[in-house]
Backbone atoms as SQL, in Angstrom:
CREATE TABLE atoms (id INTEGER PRIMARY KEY, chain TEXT, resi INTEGER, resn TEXT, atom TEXT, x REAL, y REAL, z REAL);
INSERT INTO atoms VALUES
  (1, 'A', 1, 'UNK', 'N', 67.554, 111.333, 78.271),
  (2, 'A', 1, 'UNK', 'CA', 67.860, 110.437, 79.369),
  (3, 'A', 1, 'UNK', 'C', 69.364, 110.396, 79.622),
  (4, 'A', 2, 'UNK', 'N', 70.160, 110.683, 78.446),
  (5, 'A', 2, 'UNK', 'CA', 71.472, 110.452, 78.824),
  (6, 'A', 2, 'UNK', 'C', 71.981, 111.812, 79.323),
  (7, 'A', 3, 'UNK', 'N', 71.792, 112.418, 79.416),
  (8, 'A', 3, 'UNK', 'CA', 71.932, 114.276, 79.912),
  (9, 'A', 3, 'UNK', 'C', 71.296, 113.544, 81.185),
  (10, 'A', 4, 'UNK', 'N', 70.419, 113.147, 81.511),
  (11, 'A', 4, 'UNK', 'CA', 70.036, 113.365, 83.032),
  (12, 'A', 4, 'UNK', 'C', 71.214, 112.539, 83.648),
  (13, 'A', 5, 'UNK', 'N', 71.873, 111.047, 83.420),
  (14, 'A', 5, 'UNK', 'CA', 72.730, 110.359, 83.639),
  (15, 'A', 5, 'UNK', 'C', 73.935, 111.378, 83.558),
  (16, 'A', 6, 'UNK', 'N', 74.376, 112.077, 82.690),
  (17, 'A', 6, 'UNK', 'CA', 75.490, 112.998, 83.125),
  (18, 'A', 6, 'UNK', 'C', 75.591, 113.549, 83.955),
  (19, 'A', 7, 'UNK', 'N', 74.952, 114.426, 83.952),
  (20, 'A', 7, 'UNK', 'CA', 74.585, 115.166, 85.128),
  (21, 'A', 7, 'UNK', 'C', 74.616, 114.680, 86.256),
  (22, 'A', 8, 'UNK', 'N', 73.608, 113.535, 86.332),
  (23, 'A', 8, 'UNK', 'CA', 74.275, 113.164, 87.489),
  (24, 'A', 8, 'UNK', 'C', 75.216, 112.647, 88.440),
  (25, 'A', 9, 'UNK', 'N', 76.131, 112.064, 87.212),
  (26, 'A', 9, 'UNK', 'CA', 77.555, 111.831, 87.450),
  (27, 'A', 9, 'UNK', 'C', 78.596, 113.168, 88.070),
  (28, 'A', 10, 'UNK', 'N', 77.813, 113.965, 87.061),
  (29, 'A', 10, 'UNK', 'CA', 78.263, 114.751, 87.393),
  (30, 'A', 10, 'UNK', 'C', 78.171, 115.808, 88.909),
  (31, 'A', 11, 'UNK', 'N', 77.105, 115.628, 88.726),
  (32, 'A', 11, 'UNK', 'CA', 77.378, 115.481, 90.612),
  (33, 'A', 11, 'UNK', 'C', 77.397, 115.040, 91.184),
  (34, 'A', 12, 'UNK', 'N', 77.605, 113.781, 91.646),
  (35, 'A', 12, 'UNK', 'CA', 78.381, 113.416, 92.409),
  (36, 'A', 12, 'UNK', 'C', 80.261, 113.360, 92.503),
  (37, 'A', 13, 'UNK', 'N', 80.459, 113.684, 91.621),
  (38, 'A', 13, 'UNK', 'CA', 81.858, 114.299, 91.638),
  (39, 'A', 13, 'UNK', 'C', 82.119, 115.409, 91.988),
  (40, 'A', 14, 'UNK', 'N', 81.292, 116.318, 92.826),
  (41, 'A', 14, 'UNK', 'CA', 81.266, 117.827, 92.987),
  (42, 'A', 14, 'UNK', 'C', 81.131, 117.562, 95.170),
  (43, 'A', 15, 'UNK', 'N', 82.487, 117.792, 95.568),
  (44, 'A', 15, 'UNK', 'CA', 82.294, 117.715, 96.676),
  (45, 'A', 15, 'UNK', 'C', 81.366, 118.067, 98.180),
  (46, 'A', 16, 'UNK', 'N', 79.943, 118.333, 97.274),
  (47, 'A', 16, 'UNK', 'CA', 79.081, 118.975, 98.254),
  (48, 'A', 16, 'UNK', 'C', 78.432, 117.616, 98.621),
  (49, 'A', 17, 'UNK', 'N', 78.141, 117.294, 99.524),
  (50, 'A', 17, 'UNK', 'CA', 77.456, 116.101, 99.998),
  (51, 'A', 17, 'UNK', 'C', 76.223, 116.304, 100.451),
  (52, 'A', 18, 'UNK', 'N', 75.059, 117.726, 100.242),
  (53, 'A', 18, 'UNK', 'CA', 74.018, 117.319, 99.873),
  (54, 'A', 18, 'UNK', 'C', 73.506, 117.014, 98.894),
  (55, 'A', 19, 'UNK', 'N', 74.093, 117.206, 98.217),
  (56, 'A', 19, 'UNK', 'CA', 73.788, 116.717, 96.490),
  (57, 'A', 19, 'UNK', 'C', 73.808, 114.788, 96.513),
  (58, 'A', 20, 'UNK', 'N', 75.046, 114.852, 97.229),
  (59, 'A', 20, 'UNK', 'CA', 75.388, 112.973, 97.213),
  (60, 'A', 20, 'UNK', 'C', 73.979, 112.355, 97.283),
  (61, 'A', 21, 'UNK', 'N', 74.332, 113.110, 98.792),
  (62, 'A', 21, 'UNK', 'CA', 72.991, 111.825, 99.992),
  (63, 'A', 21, 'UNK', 'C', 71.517, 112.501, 98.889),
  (64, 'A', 22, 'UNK', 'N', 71.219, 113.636, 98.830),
  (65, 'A', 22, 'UNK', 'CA', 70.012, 113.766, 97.476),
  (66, 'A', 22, 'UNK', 'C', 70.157, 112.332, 96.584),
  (67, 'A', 23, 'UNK', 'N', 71.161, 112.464, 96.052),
  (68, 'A', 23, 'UNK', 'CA', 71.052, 111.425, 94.905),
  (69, 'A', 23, 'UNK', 'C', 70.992, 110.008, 95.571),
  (70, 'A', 24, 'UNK', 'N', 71.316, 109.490, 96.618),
  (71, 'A', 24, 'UNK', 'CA', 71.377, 108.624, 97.143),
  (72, 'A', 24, 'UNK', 'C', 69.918, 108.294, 97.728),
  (73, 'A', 25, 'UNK', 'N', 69.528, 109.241, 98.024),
  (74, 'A', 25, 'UNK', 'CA', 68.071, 108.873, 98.630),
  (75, 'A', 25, 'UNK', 'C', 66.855, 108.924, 97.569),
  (76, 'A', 26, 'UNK', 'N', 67.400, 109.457, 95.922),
  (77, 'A', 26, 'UNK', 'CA', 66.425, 109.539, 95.335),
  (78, 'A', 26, 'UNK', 'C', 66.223, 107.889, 94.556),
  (79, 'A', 27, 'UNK', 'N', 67.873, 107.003, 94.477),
  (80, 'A', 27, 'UNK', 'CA', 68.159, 105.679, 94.242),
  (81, 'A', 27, 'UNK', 'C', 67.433, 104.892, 95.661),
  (82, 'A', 28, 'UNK', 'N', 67.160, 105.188, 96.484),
  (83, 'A', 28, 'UNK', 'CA', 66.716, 104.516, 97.702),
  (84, 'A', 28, 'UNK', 'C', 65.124, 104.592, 97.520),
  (85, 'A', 29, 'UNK', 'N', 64.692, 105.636, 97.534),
  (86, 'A', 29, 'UNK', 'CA', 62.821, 105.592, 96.654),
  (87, 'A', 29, 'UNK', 'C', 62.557, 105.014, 95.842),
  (88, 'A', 30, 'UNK', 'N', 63.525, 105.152, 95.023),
  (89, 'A', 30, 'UNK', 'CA', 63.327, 104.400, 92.999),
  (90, 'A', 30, 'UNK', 'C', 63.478, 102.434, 93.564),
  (91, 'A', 31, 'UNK', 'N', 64.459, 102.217, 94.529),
  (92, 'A', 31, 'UNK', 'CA', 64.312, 100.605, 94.485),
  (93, 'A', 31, 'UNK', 'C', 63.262, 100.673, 95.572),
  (94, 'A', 32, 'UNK', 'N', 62.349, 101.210, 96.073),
  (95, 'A', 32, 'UNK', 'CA', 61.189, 101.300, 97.114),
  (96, 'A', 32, 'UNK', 'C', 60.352, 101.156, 96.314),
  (97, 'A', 33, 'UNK', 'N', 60.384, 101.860, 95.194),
  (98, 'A', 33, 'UNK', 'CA', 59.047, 101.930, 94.612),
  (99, 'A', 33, 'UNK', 'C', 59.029, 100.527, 93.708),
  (100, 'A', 34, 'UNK', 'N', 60.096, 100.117, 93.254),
  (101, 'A', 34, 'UNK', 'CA', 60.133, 99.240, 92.313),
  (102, 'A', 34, 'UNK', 'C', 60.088, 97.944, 92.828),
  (103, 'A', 35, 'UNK', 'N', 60.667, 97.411, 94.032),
  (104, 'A', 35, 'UNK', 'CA', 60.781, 96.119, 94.582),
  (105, 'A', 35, 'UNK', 'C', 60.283, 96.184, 95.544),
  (106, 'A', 36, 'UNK', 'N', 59.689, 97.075, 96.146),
  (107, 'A', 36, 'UNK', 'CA', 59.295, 97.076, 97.982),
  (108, 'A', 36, 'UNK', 'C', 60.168, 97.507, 98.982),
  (109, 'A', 37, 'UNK', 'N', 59.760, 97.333, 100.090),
  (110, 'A', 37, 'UNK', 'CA', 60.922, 97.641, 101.565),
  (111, 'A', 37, 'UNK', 'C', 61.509, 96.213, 101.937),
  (112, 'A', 38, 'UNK', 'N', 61.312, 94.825, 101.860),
  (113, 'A', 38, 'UNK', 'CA', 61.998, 94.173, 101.993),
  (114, 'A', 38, 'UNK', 'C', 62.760, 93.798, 101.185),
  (115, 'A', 39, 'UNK', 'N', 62.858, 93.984, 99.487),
  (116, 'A', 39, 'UNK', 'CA', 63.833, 93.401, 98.886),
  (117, 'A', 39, 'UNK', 'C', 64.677, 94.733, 98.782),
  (118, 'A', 40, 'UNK', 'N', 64.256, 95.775, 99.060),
  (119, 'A', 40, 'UNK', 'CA', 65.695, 96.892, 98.783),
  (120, 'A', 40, 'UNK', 'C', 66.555, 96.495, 99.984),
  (121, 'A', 41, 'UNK', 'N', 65.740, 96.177, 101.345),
  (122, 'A', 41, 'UNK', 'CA', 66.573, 96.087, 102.172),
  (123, 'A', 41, 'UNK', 'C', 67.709, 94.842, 101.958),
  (124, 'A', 42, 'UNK', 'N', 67.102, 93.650, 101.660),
  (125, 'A', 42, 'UNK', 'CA', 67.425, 92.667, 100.892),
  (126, 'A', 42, 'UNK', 'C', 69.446, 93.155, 100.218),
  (127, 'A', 43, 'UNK', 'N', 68.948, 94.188, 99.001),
  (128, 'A', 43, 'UNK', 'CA', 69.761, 94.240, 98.380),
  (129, 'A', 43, 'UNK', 'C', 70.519, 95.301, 98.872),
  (130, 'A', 44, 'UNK', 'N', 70.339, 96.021, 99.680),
  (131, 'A', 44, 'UNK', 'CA', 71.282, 97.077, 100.627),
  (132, 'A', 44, 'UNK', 'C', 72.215, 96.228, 101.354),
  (133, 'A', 45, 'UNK', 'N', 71.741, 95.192, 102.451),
  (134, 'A', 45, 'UNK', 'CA', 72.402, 94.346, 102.736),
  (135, 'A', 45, 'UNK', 'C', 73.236, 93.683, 102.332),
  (136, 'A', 46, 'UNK', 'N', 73.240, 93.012, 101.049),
  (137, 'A', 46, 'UNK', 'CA', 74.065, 92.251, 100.447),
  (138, 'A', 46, 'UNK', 'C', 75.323, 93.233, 99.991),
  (139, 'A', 47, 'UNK', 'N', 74.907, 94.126, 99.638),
  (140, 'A', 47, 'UNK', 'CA', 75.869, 95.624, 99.277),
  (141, 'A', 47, 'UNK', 'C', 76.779, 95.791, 99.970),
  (142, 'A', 48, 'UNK', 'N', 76.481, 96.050, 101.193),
  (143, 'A', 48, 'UNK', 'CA', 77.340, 96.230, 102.336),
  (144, 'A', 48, 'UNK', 'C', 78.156, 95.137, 103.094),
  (145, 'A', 49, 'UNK', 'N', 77.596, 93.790, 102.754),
  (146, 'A', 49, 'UNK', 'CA', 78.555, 92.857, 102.855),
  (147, 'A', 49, 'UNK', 'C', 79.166, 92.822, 101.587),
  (148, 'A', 50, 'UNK', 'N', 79.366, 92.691, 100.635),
  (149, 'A', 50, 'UNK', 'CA', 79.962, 92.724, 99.363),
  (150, 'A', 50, 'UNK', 'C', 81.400, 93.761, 99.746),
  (151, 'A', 51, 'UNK', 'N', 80.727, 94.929, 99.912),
  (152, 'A', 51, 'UNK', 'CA', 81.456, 95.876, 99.676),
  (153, 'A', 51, 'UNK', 'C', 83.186, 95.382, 101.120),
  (154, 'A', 52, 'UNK', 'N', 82.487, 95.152, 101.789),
  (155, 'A', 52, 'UNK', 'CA', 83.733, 94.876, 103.489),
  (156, 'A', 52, 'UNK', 'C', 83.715, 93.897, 102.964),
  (157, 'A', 53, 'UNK', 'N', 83.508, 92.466, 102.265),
  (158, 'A', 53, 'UNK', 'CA', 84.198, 91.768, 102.107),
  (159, 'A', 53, 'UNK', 'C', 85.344, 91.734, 101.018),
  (160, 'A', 54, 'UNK', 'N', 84.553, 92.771, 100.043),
  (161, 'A', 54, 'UNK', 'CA', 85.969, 92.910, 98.742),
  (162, 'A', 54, 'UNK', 'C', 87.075, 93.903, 99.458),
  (163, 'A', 55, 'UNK', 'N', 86.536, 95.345, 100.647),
  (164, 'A', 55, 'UNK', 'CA', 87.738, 95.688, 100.746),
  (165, 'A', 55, 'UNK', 'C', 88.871, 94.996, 101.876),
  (166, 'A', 56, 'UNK', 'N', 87.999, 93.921, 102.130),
  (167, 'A', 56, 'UNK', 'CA', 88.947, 92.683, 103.342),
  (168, 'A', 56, 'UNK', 'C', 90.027, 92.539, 102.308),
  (169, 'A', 57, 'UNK', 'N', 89.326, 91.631, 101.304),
  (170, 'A', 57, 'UNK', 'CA', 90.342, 90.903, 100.467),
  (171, 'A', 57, 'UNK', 'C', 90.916, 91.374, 99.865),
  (172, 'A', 58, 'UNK', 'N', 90.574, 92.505, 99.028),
  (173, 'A', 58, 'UNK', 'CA', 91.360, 93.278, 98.328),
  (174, 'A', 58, 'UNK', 'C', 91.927, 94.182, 98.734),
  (175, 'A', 59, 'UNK', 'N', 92.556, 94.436, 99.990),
  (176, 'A', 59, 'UNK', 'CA', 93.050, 95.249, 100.841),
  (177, 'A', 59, 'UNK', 'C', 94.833, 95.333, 100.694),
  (178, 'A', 60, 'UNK', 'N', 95.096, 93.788, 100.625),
  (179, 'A', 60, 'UNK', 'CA', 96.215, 93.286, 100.363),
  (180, 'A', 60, 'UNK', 'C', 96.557, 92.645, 99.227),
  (181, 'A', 61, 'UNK', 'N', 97.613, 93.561, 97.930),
  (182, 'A', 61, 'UNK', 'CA', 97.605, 93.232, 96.500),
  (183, 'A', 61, 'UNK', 'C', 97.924, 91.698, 96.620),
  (184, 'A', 62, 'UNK', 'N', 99.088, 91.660, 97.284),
  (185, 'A', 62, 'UNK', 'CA', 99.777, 90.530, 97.417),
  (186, 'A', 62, 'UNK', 'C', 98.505, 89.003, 97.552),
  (187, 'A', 63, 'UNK', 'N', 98.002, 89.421, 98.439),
  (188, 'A', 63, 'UNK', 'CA', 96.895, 88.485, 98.875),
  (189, 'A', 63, 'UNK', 'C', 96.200, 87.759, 97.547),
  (190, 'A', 64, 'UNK', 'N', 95.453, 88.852, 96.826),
  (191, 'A', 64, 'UNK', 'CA', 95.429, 88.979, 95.995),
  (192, 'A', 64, 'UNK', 'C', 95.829, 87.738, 94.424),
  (193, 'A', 65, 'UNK', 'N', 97.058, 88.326, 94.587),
  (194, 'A', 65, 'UNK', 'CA', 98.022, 87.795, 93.474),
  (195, 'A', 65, 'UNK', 'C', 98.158, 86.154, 94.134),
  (196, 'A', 66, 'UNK', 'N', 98.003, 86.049, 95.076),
  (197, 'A', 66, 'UNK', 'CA', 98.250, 84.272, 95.561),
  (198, 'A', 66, 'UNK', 'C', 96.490, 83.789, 95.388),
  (199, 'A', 67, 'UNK', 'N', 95.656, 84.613, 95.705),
  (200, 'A', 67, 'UNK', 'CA', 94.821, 83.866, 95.415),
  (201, 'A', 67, 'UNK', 'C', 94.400, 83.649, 93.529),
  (202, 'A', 68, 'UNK', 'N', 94.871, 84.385, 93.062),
  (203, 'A', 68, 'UNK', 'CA', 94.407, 84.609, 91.478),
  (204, 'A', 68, 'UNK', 'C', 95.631, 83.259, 90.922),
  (205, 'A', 69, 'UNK', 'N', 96.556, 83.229, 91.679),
  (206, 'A', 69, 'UNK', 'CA', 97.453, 81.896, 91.162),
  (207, 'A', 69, 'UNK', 'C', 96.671, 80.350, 91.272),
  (208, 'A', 70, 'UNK', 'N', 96.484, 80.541, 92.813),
  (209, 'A', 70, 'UNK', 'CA', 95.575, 79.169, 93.011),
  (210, 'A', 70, 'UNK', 'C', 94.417, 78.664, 92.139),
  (211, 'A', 71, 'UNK', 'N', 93.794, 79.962, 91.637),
  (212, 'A', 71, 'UNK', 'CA', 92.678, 79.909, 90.645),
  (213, 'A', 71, 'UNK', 'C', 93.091, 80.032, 89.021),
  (214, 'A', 72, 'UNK', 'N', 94.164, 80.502, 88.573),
  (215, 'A', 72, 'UNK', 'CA', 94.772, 80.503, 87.472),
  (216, 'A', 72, 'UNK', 'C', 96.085, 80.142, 87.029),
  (217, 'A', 73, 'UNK', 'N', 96.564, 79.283, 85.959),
  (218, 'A', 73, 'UNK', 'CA', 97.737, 79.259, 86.123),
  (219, 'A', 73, 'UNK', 'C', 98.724, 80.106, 86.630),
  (220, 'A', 74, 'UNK', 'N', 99.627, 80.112, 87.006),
  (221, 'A', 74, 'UNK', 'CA', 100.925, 81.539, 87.329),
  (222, 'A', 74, 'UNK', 'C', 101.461, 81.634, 86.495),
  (223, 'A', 75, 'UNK', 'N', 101.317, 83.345, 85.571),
  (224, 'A', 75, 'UNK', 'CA', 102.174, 83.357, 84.554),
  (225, 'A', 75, 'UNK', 'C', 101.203, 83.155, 83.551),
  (226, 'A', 76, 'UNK', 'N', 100.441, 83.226, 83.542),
  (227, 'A', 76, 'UNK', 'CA', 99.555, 82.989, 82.071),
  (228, 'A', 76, 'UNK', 'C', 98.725, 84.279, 81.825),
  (229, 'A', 77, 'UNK', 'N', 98.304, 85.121, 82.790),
  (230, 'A', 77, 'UNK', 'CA', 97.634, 86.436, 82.210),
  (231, 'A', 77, 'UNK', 'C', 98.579, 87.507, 82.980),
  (232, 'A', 78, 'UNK', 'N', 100.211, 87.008, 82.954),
  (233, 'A', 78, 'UNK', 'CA', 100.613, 88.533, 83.809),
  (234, 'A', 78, 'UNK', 'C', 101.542, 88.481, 82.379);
């Protein structure tokens, strides 16, 4: 099992992008088969907001660093 997990790391680090979207669509069957068509969609969704909202915020280090102050002392984990 862990050879198949390499591997497939391993390709996707190999710039051919039918291999990607392969692997991508074989993770898109596997949560089909396992949860249904509404909760993959479910969790595709949330993905894709997740994802544009972390690169909103995390777009700007600075931003960032003021919000991690407001939430942590300043100066205590730098």
């Amino acid at each position: 099992m862990r050879a198949f997990f390499i591997k497939f790391f391993d390709m996707l680090k190999d710039k051919n992008s039918g291999k990607i979207g392969a692997g991508i669509a074989f993770f898109f069957a596997l949560f089909l088969v396992i949860f249904g068509f509404l909760k993959t969609l479910f969790i595709i969704v949330l993905t894709v907001i997740g994802y544009i909202i972390g690169a909103l915020i995390f777009a700007d280090k600075d931003k960032v660093k003021d919000w991690m102050d407001k939430i942590l002392p300043p100066g205590r984990f730098r």
